[in-house]
N, C-alpha and C positions, 0 to 999 in steps of 0.2 A: 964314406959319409954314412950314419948311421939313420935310421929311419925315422921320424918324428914320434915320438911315446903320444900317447892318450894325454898322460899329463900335460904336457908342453901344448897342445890343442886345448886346454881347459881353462889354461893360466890367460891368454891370449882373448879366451871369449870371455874372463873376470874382468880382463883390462879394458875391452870395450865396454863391460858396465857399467866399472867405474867411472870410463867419460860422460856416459849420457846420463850419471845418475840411478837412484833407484825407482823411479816411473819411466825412462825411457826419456826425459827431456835433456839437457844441456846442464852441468852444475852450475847453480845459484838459482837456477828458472824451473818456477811453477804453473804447470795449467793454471789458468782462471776458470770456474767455472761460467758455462754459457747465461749471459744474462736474455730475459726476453727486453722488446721494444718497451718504453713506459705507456701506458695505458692514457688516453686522450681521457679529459674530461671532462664529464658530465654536460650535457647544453642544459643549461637553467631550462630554457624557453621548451625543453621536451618532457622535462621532471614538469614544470607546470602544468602542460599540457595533459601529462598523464593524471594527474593529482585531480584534475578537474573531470576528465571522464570516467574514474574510478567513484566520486563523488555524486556525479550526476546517475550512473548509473544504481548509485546505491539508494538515492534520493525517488528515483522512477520505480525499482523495487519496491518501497515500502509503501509510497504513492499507489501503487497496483496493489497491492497482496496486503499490506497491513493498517494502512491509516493514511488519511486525508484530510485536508483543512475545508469548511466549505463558509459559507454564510445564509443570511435569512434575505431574499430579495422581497418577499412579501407578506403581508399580515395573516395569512391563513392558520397559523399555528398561534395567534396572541389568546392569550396574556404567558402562554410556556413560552413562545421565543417569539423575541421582539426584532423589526427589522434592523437587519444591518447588524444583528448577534454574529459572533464565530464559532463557529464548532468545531469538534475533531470528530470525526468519524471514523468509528474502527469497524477492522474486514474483519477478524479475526475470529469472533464468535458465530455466525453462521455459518464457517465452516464445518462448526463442532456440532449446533443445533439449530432449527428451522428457527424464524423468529415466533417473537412469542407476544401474547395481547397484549397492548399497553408499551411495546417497544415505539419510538421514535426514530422513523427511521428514512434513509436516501434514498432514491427509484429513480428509475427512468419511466416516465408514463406512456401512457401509447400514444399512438400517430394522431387518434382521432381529439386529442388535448386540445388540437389547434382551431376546430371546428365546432366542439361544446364547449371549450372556456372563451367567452369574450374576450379581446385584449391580450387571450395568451399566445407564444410564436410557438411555431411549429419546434418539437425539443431537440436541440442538439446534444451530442452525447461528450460534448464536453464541456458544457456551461449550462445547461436549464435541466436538469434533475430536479427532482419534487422531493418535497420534503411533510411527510404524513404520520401519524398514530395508526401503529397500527390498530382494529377495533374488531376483526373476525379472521378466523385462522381457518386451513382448509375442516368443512363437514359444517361450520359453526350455520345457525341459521339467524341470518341477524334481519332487523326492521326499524324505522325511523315509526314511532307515530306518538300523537298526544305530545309533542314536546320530551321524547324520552326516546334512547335508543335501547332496544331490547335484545340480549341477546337467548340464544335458546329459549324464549319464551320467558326469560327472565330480565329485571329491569335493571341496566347498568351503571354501577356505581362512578361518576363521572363530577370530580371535583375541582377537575383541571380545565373546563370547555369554559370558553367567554360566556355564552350562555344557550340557553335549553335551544334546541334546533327546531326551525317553524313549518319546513315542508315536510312532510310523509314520503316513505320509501321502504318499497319491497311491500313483503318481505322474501329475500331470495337465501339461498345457502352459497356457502364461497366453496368451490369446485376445487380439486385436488391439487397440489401444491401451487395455489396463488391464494393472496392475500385481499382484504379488502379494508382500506386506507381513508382517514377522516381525520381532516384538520382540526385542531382544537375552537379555532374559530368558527363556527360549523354552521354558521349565516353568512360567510364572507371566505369561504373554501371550496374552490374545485375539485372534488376528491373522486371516490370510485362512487358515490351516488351518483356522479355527471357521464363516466368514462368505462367504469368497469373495475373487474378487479385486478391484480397486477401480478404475472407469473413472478414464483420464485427466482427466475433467473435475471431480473430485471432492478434484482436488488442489488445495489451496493453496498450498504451497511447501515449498522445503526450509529446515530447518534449517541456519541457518549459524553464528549465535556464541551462546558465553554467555558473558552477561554475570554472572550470580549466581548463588552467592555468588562473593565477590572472589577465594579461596584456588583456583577451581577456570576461571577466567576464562581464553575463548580461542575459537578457531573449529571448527569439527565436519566432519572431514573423512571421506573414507570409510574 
């Protein structure tokens, strides 16, 4: 009996490939490729839920950093803004530059409000912010008297006050970065003649538009 050739060994392992094919499977049969699970989805109720504190959190940014609504709770500022006006109040400009004379603008006043203004509460810092002109920037040396408010020694051109103001005040200079603030109504305003003057950092913003009511709609310059 003669020894098995290399050939006859080759032919033998062609015939096994032919059975299981040219991948190794069984003739007629294909791998499939692996599928994954189907993907569950979505819960509405968490799409909303996200939508909403994506929203609010956007709404509390611009709230903080760039603008806010407010309103006029009192006559101190007439015949410029009348009770129950709306405003926007934007932040955005005092980042760039200190306020300026003749701004309109939102503060927190000091503790002692509760004790010089009759009738006013004591301020919370999220509903009783005060609302003033500005009328002396820090160095300015300002004075009420005669019916006139003067600043540097010079008489203030003032076409926007209810009318001429009847008490006497100062004259003092406004000390370095704070403000000193006066109602347009300047016989019927608690302002920094009663309380002092107001650190820069106690500002919010200026007034810039109103929006309400529709009949008096527009932007608030100096």
């Amino acid at each position: 009996m003669g020894k098995p050739s290399l050939s006859d060994s080759s032919d033998s392992t062609d015939q096994l490939g032919n059975q299981l094919g040219d991948n190794g499977n069984p003739p007629g049969k294909t791998r499939s490729p692996q599928q994954s699970p189907p993907s569950k989805p979505d819960n509405p109720w968490m799409e909303a839920a996200k939508t909403i504190g994506l929203s609010l959190i956007l709404a509390l940014g611009i709230r903080q950093f760039v603008a806010e609504a407010r309103y006029i709770p009192s006559e101190s500022m007439v015949p410029t803004l009348e009770v129950n006006d709306r405003l926007m109040v934007e932040k955005i400009s005092y980042l760039m530059h200190p306020p300026e004379r003749g701004d309109i603008v939102v503060f927190w006043p000091p503790d002692t409000v509760a004790q010089v203004c009759q009738g006013q509460a004591s301020p919370s810092k999220q509903k009783d912010a005060f609302i003033k002109r500005v009328v002396g920037v820090p160095g300015d040396k300002v004075e009420v008297r005669d019916g006139q408010v003067l600043l540097n020694d010079q008489v203030l051109s003032e076409d926007y006050i209810a009318e001429s103001p009847k008490d006497p005040w100062g004259p003092q200079i406004v000390p370095p970065d704070s403000y000193l603030m006066m109602g347009d109504n300047r016989n019927n305003s608690c302002d920094s003649r009663r309380w002092g003057f107001v650190p820069r950092n106690e500002i919010i913003g200026r007034a810039a538009f109103r929006f309400w009511p529709i009949d008096r709609i527009g932007g608030l310059g100096r």
